[in-house]
ChimeraX commands (.cxc) that place a marker at each C-alpha (Angstrom):
marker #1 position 6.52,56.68,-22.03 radius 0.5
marker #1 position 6.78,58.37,-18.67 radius 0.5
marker #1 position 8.20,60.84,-16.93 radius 0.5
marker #1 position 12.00,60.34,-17.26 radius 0.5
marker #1 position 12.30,62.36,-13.64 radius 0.5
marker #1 position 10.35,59.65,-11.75 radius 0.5
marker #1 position 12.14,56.35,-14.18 radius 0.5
marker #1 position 15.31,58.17,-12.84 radius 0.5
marker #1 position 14.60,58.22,-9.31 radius 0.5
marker #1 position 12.92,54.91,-9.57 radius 0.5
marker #1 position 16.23,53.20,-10.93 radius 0.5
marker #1 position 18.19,55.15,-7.83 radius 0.5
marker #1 position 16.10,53.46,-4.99 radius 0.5
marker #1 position 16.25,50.25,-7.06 radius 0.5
marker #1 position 19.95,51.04,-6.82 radius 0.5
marker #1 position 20.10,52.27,-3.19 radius 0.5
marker #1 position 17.89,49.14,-1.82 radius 0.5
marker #1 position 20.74,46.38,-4.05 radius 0.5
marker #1 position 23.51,48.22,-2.42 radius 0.5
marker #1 position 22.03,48.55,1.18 radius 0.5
marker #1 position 21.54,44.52,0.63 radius 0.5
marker #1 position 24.90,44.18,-0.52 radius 0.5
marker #1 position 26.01,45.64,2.13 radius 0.5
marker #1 position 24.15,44.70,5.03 radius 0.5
marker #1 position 24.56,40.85,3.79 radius 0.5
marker #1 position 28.20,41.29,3.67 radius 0.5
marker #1 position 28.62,42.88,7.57 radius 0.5
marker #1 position 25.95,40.60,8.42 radius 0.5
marker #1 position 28.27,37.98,8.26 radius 0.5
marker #1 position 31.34,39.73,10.23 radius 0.5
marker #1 position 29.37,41.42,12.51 radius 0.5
marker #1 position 31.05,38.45,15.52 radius 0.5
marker #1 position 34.11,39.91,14.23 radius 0.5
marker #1 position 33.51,43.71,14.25 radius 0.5
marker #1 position 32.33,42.94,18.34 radius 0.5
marker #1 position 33.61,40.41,19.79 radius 0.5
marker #1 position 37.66,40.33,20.92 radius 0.5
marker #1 position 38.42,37.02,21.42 radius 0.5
marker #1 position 42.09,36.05,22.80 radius 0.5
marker #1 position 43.28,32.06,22.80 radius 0.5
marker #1 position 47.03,32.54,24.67 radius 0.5
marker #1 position 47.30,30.46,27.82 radius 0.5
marker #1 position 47.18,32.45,30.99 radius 0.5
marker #1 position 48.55,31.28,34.45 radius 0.5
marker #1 position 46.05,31.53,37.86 radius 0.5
marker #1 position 47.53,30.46,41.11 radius 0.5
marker #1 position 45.02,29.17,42.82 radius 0.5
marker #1 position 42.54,28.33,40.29 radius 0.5
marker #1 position 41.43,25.10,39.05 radius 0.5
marker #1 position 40.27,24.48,35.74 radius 0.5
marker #1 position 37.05,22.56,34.18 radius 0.5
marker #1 position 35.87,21.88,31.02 radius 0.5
marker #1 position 31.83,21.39,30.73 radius 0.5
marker #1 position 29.99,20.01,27.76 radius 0.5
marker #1 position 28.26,22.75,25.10 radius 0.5
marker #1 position 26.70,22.74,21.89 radius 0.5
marker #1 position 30.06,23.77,20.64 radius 0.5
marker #1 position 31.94,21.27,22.15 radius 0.5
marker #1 position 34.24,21.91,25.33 radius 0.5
marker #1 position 33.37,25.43,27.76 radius 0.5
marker #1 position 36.62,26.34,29.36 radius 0.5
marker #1 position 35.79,27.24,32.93 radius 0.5
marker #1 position 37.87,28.43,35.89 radius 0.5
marker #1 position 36.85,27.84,39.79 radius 0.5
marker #1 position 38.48,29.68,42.64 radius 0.5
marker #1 position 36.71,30.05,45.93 radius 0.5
marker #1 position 36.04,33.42,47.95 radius 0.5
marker #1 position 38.77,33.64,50.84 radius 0.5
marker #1 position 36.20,32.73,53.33 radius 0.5
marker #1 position 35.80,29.76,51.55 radius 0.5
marker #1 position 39.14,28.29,51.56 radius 0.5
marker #1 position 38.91,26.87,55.58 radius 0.5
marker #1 position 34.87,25.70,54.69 radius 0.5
marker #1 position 32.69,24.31,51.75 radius 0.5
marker #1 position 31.08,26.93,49.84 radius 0.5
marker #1 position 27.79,28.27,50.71 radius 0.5
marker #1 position 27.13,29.38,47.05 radius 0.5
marker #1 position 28.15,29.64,44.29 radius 0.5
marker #1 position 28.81,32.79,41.52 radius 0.5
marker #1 position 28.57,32.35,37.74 radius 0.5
marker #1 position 30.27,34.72,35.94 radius 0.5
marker #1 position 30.46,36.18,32.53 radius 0.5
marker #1 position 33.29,38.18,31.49 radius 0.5
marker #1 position 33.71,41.59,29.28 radius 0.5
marker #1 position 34.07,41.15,25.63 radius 0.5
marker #1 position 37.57,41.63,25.58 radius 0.5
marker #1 position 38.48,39.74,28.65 radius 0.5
marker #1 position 38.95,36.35,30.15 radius 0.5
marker #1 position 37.76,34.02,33.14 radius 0.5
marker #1 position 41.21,33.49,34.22 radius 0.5
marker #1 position 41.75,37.52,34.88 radius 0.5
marker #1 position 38.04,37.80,36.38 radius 0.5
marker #1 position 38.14,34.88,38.62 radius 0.5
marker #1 position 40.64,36.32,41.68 radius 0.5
marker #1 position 39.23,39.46,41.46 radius 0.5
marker #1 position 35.57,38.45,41.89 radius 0.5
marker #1 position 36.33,35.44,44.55 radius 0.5
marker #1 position 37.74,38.64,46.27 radius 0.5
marker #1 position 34.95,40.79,45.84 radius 0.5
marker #1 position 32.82,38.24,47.54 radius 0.5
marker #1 position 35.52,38.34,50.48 radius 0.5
marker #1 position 34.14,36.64,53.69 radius 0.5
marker #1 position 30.90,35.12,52.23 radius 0.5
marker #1 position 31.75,31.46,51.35 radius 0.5
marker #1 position 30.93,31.39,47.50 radius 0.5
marker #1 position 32.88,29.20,45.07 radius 0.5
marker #1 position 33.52,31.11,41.38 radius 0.5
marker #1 position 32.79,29.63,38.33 radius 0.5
marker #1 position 34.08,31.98,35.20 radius 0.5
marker #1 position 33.33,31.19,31.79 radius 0.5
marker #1 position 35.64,31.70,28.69 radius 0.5
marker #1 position 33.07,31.56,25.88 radius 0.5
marker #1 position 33.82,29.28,22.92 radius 0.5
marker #1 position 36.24,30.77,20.62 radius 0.5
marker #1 position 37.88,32.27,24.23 radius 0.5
marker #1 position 41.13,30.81,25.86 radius 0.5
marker #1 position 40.41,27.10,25.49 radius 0.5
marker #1 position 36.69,26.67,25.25 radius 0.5
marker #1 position 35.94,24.94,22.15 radius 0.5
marker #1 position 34.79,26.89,18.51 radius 0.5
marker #1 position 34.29,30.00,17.01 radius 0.5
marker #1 position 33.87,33.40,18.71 radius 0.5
marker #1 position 30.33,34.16,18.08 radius 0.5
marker #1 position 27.58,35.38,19.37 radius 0.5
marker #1 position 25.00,33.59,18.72 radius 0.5
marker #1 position 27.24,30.68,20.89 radius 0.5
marker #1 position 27.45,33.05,23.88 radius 0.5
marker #1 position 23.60,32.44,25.64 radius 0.5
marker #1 position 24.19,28.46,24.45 radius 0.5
marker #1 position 27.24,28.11,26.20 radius 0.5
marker #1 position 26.37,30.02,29.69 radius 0.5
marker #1 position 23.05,27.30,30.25 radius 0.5
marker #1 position 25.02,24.52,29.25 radius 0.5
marker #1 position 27.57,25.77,32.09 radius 0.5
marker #1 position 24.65,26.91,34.69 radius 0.5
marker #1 position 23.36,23.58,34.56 radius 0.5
marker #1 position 26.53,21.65,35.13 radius 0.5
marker #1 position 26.95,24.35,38.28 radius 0.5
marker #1 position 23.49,23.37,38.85 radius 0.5
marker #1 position 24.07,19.58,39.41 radius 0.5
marker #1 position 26.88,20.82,41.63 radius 0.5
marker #1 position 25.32,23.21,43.56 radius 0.5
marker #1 position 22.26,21.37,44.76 radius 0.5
marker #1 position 19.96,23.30,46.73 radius 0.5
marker #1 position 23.05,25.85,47.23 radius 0.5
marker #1 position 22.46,29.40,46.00 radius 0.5
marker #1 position 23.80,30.29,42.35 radius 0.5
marker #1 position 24.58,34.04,41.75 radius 0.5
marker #1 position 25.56,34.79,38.03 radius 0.5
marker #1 position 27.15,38.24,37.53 radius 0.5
marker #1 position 28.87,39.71,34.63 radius 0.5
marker #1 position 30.58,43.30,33.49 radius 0.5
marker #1 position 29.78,45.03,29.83 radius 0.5
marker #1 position 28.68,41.97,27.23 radius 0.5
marker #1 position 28.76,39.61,29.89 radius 0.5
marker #1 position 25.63,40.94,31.47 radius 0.5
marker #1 position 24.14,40.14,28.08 radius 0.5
marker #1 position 25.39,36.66,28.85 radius 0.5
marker #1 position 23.85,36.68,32.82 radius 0.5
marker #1 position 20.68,38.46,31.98 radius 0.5
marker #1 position 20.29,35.54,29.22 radius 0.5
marker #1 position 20.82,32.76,31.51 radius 0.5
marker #1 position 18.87,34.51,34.45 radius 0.5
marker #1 position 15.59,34.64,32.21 radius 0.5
marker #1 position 15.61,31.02,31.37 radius 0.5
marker #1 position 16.63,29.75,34.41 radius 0.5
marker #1 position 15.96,30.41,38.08 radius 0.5
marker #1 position 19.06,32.33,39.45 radius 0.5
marker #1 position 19.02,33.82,43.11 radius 0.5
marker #1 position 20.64,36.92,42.15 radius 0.5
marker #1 position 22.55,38.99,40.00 radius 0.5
marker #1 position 25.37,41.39,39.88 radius 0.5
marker #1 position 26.08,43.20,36.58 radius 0.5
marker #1 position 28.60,46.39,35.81 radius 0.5
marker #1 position 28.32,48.72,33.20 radius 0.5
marker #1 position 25.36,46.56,31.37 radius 0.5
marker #1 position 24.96,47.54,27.14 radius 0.5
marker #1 position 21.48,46.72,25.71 radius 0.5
marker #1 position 23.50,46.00,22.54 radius 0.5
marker #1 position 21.06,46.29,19.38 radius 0.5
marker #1 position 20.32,49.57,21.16 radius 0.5
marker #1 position 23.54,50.66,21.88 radius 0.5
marker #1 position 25.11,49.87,18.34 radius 0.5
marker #1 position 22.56,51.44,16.57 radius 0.5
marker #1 position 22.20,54.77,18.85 radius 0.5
marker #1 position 25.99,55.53,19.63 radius 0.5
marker #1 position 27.49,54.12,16.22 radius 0.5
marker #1 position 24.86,54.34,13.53 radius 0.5
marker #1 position 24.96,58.38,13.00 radius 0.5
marker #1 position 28.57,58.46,11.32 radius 0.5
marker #1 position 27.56,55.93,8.66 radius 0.5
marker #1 position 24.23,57.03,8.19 radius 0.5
marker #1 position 22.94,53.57,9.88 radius 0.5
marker #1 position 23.87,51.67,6.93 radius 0.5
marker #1 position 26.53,49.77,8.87 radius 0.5
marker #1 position 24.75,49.79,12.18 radius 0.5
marker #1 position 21.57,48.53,11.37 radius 0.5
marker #1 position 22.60,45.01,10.14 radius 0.5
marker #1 position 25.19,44.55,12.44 radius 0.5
marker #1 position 22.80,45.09,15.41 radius 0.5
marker #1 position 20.08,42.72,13.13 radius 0.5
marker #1 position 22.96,40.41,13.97 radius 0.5
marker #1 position 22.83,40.09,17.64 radius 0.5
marker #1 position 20.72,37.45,18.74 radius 0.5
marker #1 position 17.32,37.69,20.65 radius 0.5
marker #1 position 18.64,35.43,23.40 radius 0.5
marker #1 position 21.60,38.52,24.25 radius 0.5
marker #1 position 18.77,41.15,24.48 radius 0.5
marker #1 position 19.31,42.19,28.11 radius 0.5
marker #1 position 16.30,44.84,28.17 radius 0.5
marker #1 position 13.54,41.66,26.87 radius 0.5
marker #1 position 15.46,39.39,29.18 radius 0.5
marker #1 position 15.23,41.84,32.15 radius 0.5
marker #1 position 11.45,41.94,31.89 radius 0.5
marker #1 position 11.37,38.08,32.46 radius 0.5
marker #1 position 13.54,38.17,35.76 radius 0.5
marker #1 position 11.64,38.60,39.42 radius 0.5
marker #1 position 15.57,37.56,40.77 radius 0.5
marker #1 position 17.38,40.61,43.09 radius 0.5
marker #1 position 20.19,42.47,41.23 radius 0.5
marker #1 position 22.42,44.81,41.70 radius 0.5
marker #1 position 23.66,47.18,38.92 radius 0.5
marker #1 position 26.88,48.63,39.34 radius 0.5
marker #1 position 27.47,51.44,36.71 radius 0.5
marker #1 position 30.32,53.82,36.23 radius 0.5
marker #1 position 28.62,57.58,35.38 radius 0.5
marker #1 position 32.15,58.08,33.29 radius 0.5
marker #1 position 31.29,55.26,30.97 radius 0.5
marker #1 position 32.41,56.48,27.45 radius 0.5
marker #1 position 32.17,52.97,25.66 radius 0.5
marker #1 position 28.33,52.71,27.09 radius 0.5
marker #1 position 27.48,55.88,27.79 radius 0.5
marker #1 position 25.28,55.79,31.06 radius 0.5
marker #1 position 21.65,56.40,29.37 radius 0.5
marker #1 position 22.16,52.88,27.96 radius 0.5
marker #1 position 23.49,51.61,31.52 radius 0.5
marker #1 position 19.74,52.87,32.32 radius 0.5
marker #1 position 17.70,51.35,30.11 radius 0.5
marker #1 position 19.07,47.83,31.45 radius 0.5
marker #1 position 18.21,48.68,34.68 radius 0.5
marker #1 position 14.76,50.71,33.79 radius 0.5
marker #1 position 13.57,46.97,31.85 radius 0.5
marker #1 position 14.73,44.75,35.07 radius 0.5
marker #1 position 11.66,43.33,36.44 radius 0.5
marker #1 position 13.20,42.17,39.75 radius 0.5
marker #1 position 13.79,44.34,42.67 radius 0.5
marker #1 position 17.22,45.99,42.33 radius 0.5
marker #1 position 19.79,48.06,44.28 radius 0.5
marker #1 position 21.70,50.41,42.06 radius 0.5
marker #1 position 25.38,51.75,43.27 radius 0.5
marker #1 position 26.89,54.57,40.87 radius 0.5
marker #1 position 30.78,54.94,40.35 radius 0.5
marker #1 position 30.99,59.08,40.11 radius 0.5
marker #1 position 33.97,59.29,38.01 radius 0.5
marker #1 position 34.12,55.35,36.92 radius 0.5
marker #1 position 34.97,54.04,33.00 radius 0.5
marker #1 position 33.58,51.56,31.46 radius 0.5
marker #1 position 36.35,48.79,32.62 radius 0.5
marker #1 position 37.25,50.60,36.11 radius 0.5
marker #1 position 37.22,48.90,39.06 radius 0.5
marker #1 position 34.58,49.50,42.55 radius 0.5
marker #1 position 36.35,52.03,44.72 radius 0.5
marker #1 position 35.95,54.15,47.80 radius 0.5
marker #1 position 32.14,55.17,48.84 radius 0.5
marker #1 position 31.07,52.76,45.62 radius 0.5
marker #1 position 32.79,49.62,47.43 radius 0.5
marker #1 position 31.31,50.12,50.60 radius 0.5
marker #1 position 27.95,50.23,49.27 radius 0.5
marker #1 position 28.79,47.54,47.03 radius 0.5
marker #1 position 29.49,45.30,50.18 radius 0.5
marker #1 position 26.36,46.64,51.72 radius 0.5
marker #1 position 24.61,45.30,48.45 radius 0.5
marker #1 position 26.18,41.78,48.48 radius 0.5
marker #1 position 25.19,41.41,51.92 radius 0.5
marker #1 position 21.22,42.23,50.97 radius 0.5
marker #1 position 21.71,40.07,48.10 radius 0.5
marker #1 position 23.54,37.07,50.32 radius 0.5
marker #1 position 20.54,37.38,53.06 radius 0.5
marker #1 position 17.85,37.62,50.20 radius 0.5
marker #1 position 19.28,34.14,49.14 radius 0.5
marker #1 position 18.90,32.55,52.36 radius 0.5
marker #1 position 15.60,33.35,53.12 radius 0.5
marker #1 position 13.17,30.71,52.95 radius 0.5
marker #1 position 11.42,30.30,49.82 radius 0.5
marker #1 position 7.63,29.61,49.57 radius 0.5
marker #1 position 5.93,26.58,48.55 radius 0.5
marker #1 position 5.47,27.75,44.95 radius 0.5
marker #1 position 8.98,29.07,44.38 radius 0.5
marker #1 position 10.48,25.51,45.67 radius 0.5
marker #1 position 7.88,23.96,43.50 radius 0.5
marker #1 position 10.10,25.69,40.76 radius 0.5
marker #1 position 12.83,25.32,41.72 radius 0.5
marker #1 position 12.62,21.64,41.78 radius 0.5
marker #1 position 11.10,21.51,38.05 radius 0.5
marker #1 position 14.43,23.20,37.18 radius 0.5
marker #1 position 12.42,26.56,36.01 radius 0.5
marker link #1:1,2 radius 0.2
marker link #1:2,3 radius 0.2
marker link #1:3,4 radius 0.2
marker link #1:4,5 radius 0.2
marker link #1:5,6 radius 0.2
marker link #1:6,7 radius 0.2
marker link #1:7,8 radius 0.2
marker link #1:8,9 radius 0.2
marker link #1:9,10 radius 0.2
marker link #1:10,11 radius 0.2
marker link #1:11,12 radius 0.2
marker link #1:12,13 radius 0.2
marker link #1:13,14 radius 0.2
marker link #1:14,15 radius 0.2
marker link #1:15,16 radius 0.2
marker link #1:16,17 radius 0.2
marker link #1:17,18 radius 0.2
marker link #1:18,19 radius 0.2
marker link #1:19,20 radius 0.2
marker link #1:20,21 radius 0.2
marker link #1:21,22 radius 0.2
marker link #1:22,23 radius 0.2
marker link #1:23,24 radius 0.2
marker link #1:24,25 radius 0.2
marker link #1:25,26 radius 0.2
marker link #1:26,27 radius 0.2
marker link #1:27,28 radius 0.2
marker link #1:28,29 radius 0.2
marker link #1:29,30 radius 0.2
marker link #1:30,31 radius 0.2
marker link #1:31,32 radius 0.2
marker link #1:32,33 radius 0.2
marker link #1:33,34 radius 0.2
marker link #1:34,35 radius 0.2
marker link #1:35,36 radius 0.2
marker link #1:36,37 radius 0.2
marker link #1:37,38 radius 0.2
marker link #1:38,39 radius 0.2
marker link #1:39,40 radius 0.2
marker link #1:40,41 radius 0.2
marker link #1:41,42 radius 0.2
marker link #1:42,43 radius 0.2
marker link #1:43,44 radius 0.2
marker link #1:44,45 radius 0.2
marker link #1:45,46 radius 0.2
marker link #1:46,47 radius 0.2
marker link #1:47,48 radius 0.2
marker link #1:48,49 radius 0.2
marker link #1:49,50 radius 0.2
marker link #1:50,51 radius 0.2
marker link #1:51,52 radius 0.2
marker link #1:52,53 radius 0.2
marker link #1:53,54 radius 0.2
marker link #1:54,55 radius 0.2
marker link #1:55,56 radius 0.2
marker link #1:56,57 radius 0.2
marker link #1:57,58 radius 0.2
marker link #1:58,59 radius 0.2
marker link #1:59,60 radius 0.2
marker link #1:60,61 radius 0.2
marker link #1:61,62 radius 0.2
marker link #1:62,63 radius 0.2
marker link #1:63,64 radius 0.2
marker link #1:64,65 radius 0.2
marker link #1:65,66 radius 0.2
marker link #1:66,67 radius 0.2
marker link #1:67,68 radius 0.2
marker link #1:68,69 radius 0.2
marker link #1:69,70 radius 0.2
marker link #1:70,71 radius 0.2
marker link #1:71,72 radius 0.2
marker link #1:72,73 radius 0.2
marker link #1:73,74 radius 0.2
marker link #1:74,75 radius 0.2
marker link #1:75,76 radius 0.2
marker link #1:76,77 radius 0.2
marker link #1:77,78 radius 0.2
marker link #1:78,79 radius 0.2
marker link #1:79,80 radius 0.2
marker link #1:80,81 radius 0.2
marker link #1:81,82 radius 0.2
marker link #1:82,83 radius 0.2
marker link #1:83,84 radius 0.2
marker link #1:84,85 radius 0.2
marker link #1:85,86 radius 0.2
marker link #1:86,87 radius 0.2
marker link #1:87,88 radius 0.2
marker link #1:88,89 radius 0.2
marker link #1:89,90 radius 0.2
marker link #1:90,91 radius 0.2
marker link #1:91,92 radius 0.2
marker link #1:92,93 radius 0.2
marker link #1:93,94 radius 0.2
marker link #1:94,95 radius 0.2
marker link #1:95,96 radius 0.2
marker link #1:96,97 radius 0.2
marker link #1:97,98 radius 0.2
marker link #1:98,99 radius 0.2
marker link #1:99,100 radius 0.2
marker link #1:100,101 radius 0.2
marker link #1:101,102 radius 0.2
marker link #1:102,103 radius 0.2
marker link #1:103,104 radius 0.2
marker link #1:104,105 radius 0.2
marker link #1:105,106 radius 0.2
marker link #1:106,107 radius 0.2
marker link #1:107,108 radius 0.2
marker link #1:108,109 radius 0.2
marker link #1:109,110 radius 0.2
marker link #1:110,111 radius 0.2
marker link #1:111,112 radius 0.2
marker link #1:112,113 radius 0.2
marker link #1:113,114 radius 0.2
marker link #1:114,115 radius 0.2
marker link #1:115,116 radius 0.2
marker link #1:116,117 radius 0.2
marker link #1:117,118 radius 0.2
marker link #1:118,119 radius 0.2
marker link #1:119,120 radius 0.2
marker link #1:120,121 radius 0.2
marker link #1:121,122 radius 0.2
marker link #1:122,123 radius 0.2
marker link #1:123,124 radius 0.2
marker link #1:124,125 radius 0.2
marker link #1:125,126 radius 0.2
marker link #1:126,127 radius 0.2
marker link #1:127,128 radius 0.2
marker link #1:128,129 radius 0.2
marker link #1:129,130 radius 0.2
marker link #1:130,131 radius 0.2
marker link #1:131,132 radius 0.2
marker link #1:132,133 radius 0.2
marker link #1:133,134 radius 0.2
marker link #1:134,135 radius 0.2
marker link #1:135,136 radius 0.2
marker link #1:136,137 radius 0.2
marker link #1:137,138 radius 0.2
marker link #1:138,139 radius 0.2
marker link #1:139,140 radius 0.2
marker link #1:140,141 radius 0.2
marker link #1:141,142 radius 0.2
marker link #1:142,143 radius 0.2
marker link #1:143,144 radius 0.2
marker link #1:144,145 radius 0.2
marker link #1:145,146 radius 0.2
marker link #1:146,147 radius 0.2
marker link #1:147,148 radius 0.2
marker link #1:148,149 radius 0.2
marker link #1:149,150 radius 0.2
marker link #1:150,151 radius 0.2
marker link #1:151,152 radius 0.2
marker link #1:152,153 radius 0.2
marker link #1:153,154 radius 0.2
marker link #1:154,155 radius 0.2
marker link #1:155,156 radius 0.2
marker link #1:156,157 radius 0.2
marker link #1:157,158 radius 0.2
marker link #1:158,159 radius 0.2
marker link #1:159,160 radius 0.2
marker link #1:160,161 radius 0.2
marker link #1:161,162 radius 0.2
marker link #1:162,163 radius 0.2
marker link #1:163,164 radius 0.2
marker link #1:164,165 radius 0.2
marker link #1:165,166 radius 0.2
marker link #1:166,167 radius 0.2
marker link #1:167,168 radius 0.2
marker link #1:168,169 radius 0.2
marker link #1:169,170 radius 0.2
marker link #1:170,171 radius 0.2
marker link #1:171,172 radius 0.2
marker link #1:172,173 radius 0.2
marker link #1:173,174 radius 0.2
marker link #1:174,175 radius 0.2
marker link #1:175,176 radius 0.2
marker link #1:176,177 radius 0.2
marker link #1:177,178 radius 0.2
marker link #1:178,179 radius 0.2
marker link #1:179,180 radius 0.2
marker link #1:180,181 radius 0.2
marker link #1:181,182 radius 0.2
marker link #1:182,183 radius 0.2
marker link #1:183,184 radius 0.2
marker link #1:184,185 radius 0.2
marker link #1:185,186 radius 0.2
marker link #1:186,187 radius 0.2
marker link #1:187,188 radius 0.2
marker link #1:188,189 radius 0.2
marker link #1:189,190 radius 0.2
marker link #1:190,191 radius 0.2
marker link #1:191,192 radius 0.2
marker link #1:192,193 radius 0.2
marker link #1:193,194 radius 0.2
marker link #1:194,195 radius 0.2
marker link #1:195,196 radius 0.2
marker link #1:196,197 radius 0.2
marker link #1:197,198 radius 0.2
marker link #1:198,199 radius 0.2
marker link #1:199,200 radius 0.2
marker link #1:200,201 radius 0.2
marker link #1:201,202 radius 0.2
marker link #1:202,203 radius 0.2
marker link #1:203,204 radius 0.2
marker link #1:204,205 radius 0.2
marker link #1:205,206 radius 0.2
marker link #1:206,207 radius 0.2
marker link #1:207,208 radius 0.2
marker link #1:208,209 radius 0.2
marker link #1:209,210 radius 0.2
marker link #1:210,211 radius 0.2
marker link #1:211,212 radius 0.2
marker link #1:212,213 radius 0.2
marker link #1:213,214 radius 0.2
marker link #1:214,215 radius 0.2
marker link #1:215,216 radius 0.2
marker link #1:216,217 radius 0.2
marker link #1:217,218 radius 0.2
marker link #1:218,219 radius 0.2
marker link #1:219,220 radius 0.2
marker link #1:220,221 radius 0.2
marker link #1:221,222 radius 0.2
marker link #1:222,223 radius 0.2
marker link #1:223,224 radius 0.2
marker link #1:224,225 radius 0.2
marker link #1:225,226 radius 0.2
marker link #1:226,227 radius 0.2
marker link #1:227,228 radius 0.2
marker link #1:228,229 radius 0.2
marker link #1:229,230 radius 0.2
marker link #1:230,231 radius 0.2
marker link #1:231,232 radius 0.2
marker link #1:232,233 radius 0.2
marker link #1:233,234 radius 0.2
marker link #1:234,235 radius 0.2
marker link #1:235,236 radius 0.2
marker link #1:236,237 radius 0.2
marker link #1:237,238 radius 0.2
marker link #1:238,239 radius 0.2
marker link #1:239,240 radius 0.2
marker link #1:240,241 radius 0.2
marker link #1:241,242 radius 0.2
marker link #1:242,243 radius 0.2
marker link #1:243,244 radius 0.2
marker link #1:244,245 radius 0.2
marker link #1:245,246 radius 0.2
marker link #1:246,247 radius 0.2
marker link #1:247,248 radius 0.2
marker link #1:248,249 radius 0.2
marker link #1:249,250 radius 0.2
marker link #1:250,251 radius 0.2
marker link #1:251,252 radius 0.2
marker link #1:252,253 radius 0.2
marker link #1:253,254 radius 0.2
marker link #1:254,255 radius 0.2
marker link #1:255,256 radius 0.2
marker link #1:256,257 radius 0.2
marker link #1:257,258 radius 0.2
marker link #1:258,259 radius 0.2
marker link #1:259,260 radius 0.2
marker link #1:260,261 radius 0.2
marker link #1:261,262 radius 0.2
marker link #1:262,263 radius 0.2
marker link #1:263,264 radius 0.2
marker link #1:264,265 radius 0.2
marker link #1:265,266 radius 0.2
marker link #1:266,267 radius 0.2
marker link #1:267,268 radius 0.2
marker link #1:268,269 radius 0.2
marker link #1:269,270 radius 0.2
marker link #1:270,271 radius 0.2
marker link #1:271,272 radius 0.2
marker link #1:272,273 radius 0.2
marker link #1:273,274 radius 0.2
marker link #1:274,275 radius 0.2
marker link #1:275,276 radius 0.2
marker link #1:276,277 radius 0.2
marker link #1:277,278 radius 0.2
marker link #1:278,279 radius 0.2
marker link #1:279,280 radius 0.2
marker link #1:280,281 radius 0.2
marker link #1:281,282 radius 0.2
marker link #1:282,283 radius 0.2
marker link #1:283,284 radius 0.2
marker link #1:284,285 radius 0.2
marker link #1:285,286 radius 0.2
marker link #1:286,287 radius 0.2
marker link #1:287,288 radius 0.2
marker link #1:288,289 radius 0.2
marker link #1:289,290 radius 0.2
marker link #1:290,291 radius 0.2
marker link #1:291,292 radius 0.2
marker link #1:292,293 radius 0.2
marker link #1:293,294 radius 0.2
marker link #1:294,295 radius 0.2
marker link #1:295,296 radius 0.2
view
């Protein structure tokens, strides 16, 4: 008959393994809502002009403004970039055509679909889709002009995804998550990893920033605030650890997670867009034009 000791704990992990299921089946399919933030109210930006490109999901909302340079001059480049999980392109495009200051860059700042007006669900597995489908309209655009993509907290997910499957000439990211890592490591403990574990299942290979890094010989420069509480700074470094390209790395002392570049930090930060602006204009060898050319 058995011993009714092991039956018991047999039945228990039987037990254990159909709830686990249950339950990683069931925040398997909110995990877009427990981490994304999406917003859809209409937001006014002097000075910007909007676009809407073709995606999988239909219309990406996009907002252009040029650097301050660039308003007496066409553009020299241009910047792609990928906002924070809870924000939008129209508050990130002012503030980084001003970062960019007196280099001639045009801005192009994606709302991802299920953000402001861009077309379909917030999800995440829309995110990577929608960024190439906008980096190859800019592309068309651009011609043999420079493209920069940059991004702060899940949008480096976004530029590190778009920078590893097509050929970028830089990168600027801020406070970057490597989010399976990050959800399971800072959030799993407190539920035992029941939670964690399927909801960081959920999060697409094309949004995994330290893969993605190892596939990108493009300069970058990592900005990361060492007061980070949302992404703790050892997670910060294992984005920049995976990079493959050469990289300049600027530290904000007492900088949070959504804190602007300040004092010694902007400086440097200047410093770096300068190496990054002159790294663009070298000249680039047969091989690399080769590739550039075949669009890789």
């Amino acid at each position: 008959m058995g011993n009714p000791r092991l039956r018991r704990l047999r039945k228990a992990a039987v037990g254990f393994v159909v709830v686990y299921g249950v339950i990683a089946m069931t925040l398997a399919g909110c995990a877009d809502r427990l981490i994304l933030y999406p917003s859809r109210e209409a937001i006014e930006v002097p000075g910007a002009a909007r676009l809407e490109i073709p995606g999988p999901a239909g219309p990406v909302e996009v907002w252009t403004m040029r650097s301050p340079r660039a308003l007496s001059q066409e553009p020299e480049a241009f910047v792609l970039e990928f906002v924070g999980n809870a924000s939008r392109a129209e508050w990130s495009v002012p503030l980084i055509a001003g970062q960019w200051g007196e280099r001639p860059v045009e801005v192009w700042a994606v709302n991802y679909p299920g953000y402001g007006s861009s077309a379909g669900d917030a999800k995440l597995k829309s995110i990577s889709p929608a960024g190439l489908a906008v980096f190859d309209a800019l592309k068309v655009h651009a011609g043999a002009r420079p493209i920069f993509v940059s991004g702060h907290s899940i949008g480096t997910a976004a530029a590190l995804s778009v920078a590893a499957r097509r050929r970028v000439d830089g990168l600027v990211l801020q406070n970057p998550p490597p989010l399976r890592q990050l959800i399971i490591g800072k959030f799993g403990w407190w539920n035992l990893w029941l939670a964690a574990v399927p909801v960081a299942l959920h999060v697409p290979g094309e949004l995994d920033s330290l893969e993605n890094g190892r596939h990108i010989h493009a300069p970058a420069v990592f900005v990361l605030g060492d007061a980070d509480t949302l992404v703790p700074p050892a997670y910060h470094q294992k984005v920049v650890d995976a990079f493959a390209g050469e990289k300049q790395v600027i530290h904000i002392p007492d900088g949070g997670h959504n804190d602007p570049v300040y004092g010694a930090s902007a400086v440097r930060l200047e410093a770096s867009l300068d190496w990054l602006w002159a790294k663009a204009r070298t000249p680039k060898d047969a091989s690399t034009a080769a590739s550039v050319r075949a669009g890789k």
